[in-house]
N, C-alpha and C positions, 0 to 999 in steps of 0.2 A: 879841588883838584880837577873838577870834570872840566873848567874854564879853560885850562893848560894844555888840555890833550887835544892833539891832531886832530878836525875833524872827519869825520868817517874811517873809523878803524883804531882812533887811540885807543891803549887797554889800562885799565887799572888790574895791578894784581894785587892780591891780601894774601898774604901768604902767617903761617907760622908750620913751624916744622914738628911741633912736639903734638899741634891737631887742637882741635877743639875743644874735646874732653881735659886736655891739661889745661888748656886754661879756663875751665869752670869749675877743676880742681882749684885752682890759682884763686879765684874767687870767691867760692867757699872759705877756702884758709883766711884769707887778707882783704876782705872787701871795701876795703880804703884804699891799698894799692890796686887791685885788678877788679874795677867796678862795674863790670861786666862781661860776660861770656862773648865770643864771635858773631856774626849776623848768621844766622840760618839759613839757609836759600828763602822760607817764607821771610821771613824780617828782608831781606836785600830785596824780594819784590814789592813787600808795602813800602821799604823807604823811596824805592823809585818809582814805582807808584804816583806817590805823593811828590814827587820831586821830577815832574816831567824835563821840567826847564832843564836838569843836567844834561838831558840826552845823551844817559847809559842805559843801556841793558847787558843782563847778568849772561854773562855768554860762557861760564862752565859754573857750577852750583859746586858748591861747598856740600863737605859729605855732614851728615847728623853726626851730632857729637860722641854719640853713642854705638857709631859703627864699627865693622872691621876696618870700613876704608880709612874711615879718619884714623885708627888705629896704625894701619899700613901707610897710608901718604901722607899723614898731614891734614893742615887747612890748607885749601886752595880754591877762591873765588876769584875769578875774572870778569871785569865789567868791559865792554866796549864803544867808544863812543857811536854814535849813531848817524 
């Protein structure tokens, strides 16, 4: 997806609306269909990290799956091209 985007200022959003916690509820129950939870903010830095070439960085951090935030908003991570 990073190959696609505009450079300087493309965004990638991740979005789910029920948050993070439901879907590691989701994965618990059915770990065939939902075989893993969301990227954490650390997970989204090791993978870009290790992924310079994309030339993303994480420019709003997903809340912990265990928050009130994720509770109230959602997941929401935004990468920006670079």
């Amino acid at each position: 997806a990073a190959e696609v985007l505009r450079s300087n200022g493309g965004k990638i959003v991740v979005v789910h609306a029920q948050g993070a916690m439901h879907v590691l509820g989701q994965h618990q129950a059915n770990p065939v269909m939902v075989n893993r939870g969301l990227p954490t903010t650390k997970e989204w830095n090791e993978m870009l990290d290790d992924h310079k070439e994309w030339g993303l960085s994480l420019e709003y951090e997903p809340a912990d799956p265990r928050s009130d935030r994720d509770l109230k908003e959602g997941y929401l991570a935004v990468l920006t091209k670079n």
